[in-house]
Legacy VTK file of the C-alpha trace (Angstrom):
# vtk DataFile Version 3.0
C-alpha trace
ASCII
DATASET POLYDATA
POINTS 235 float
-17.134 -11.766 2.887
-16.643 -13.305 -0.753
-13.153 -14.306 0.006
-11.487 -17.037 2.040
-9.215 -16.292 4.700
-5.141 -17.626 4.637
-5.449 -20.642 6.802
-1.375 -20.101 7.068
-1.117 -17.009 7.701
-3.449 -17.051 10.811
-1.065 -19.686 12.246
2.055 -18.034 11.070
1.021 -14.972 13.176
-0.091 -17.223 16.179
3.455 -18.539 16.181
5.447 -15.868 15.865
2.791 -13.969 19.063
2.987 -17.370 20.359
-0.554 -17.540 20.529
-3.036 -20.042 20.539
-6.744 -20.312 18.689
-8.652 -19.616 22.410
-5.938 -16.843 23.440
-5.722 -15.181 20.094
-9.890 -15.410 20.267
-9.853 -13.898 23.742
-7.127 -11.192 22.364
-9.321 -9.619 19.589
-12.597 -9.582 21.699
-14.322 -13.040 19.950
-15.984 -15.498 21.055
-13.803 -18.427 22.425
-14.351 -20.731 19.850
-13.872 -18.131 16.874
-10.193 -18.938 15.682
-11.037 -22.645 16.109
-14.153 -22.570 14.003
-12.118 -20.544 11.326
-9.138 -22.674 10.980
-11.209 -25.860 10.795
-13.598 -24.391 8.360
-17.011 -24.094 10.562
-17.017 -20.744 10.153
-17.114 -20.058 5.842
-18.363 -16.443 6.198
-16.349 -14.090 8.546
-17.523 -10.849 8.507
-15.652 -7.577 8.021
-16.060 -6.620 11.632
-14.638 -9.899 13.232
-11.856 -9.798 10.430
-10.538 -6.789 11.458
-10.733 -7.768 14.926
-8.693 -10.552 14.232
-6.330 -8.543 11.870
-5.625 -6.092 14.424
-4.492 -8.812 17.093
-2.334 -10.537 14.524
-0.446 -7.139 13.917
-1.659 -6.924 10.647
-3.891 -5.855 7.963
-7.108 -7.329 6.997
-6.097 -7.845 3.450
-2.865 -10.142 4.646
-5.503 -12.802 5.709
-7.368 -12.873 2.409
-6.908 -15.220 -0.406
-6.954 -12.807 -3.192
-5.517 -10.104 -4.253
-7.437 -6.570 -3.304
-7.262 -3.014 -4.154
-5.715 -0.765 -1.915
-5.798 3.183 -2.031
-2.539 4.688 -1.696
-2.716 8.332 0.287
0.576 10.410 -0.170
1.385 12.844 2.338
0.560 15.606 0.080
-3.407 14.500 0.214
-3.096 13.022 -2.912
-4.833 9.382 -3.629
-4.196 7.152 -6.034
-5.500 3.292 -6.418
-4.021 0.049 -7.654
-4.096 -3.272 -7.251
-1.341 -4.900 -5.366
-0.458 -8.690 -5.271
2.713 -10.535 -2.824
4.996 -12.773 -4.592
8.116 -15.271 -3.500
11.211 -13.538 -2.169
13.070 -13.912 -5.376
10.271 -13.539 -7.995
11.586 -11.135 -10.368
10.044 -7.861 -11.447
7.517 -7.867 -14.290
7.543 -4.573 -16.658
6.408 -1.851 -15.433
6.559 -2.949 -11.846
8.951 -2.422 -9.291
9.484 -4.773 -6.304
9.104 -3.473 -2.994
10.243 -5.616 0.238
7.722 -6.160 3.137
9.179 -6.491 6.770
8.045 -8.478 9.305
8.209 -5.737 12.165
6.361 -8.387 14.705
9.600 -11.285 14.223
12.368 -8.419 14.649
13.372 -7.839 17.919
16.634 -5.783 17.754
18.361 -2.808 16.688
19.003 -1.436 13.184
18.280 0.128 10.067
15.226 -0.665 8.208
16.870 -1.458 5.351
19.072 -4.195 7.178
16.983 -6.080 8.461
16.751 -9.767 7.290
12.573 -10.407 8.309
11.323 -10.231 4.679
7.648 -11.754 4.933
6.987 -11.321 1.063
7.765 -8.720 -1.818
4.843 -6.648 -3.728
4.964 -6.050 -7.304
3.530 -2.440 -7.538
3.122 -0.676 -10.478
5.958 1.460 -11.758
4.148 4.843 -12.551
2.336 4.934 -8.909
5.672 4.350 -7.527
7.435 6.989 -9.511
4.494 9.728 -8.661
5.194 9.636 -5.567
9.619 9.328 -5.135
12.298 8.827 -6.856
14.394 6.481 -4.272
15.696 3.231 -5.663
13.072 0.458 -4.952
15.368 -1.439 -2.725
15.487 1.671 -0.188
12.043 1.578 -0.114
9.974 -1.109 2.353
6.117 -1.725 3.314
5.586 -1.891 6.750
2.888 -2.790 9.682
2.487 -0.067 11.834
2.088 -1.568 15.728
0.516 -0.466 18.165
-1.823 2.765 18.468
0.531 6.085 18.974
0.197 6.979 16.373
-3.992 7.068 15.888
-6.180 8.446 14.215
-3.811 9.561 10.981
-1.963 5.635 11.554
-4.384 3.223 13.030
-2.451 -0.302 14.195
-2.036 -2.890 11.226
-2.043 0.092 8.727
0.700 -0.707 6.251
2.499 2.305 5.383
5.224 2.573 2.704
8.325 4.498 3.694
11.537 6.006 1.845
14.859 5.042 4.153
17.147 7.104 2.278
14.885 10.162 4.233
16.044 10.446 7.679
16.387 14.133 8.144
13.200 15.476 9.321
13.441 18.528 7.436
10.563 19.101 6.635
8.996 17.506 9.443
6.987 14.755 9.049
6.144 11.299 10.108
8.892 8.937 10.410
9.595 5.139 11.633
12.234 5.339 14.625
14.003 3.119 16.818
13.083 4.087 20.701
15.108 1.831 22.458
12.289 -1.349 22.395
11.005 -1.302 19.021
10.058 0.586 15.283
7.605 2.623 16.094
6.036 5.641 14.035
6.359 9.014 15.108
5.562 13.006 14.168
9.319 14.415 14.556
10.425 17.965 13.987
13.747 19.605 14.488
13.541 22.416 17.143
14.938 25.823 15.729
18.080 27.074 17.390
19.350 23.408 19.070
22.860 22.721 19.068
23.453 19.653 18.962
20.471 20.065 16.983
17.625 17.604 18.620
14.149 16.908 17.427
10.541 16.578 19.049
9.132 12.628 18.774
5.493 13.409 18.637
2.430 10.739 18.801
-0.816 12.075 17.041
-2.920 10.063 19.870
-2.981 12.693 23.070
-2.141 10.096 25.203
1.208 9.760 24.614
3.324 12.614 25.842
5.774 13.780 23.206
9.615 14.011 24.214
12.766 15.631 23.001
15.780 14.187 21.857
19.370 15.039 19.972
19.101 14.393 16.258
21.465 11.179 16.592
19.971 9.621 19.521
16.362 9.873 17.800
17.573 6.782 15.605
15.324 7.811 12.854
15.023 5.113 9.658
12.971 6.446 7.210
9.960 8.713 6.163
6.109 7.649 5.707
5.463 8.253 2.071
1.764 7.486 2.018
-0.707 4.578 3.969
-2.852 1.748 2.592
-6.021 1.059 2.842
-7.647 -1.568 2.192
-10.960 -0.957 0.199
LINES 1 236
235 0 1 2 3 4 5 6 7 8 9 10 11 12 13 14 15 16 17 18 19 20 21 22 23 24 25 26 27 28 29 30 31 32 33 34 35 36 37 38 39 40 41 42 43 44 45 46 47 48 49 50 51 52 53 54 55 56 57 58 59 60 61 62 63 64 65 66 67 68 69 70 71 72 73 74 75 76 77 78 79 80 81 82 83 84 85 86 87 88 89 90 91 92 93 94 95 96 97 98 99 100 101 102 103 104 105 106 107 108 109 110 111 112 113 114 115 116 117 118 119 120 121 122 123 124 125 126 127 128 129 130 131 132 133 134 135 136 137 138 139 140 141 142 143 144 145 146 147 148 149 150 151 152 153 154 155 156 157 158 159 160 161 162 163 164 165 166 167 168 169 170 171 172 173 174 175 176 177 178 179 180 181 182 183 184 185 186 187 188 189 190 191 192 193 194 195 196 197 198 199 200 201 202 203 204 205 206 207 208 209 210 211 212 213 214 215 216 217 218 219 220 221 222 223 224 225 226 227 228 229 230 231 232 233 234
């Protein structure tokens, strides 16, 4: 790989998973001495493979442990693609023109309840372009937050560590689509649907990996904070 990986980041994860270089190694399938060897610099040339590995046991995407800034595809759920370059910045950097700043969350350090749009876990803020943005919604950039998707319910269309951007002002699944919800232990993405003729009306969580059976719920209880506009990848 041409780029160096975020020595900080690594151990940022590692904290907040309280994990350790041999644990986190044994975690993503490496060799025991992998993480070691990449923190102290042994190892100068990861390769994609192990990188994911690694990404994917930190909760996060490959592209959060490089150095420089990367090009990501942005897929809309209407099959449309678009592609732009996207860079972090501090908290409080302020928008430059023809940009709008969109809030990350840190899904992994957020352990209770609540709206996606309350909570406090800010890990950085992108500066997207303003046109991609627009092509796509209309909602105010602060009601609109990047995300890691966790764990694997939602594979193949959301593979874990997939950063998905999502639009909380949308949290009536009409149409149906996929959504972030609360389920009682975490944020979690699911497929929900309203089922015709309920009163109260209730709504069908659905996981796209057939392992996972999908359940019924009312409409309130499904604590639902916000459509999936689209997914990054990184290229």
């Amino acid at each position: 790989m041409p780029q160096a990986v975020v020595k900080d980041e690594i151990e940022r994860r590692m904290k907040l998973l309280k994990l350790n270089p041999a644990s986190l190694s044994q975690k993503a399938g490496l060799n025991r001495w992998y993480v070691r060897d990449l923190l102290e610099g042994k190892t100068r040339d990861p390769s994609a493979k192990s990188l994911a590995k690694l990404a994917f046991a930190l909760g996060c995407s490959v592209a959060d442990l490089m150095t420089k800034g990367v090009d990501f595809i942005f897929e809309g759920e209407d099959g449309s693609v678009m592609v732009a370059e996207a860079k972090t910045y501090p908290r409080d950097n302020r928008s430059e023109r023809g940009t709008l700043r969109i809030e990350e969350l840190e899904l992994v350090a957020h352990a209770g309840a609540g709206a996606l749009h309350d909570i406090e876990e800010v890990r950085s803020v992108w500066q997207l372009p303003r046109d991609l943005v627009r092509s796509y919604s209309s909602t105010p950039a602060e009601d609109i937050k990047i995300a890691t998707v966790i764990g694997d319910s939602m594979e193949p269309t959301l593979m874990a560590s997939t950063k998905v951007m999502i639009d909380t002002r949308d949290v009536r699944p009409s149409p149906p689509g996929v959504f972030f919800v609360w389920d009682g232990i975490g944020l979690v993405a699911k497929r929900v649907e309203i089922i015709p003729g309920s009163e109260p009306i209730r709504v069908r969580l659905i996981s796209d990996n057939p392992r996972y059976t999908p359940y019924e719920v009312t409409l309130e209880d499904a604590h639902i904070q916000g459509r999936v506009m689209g997914l990054w990848k990184w290229m």
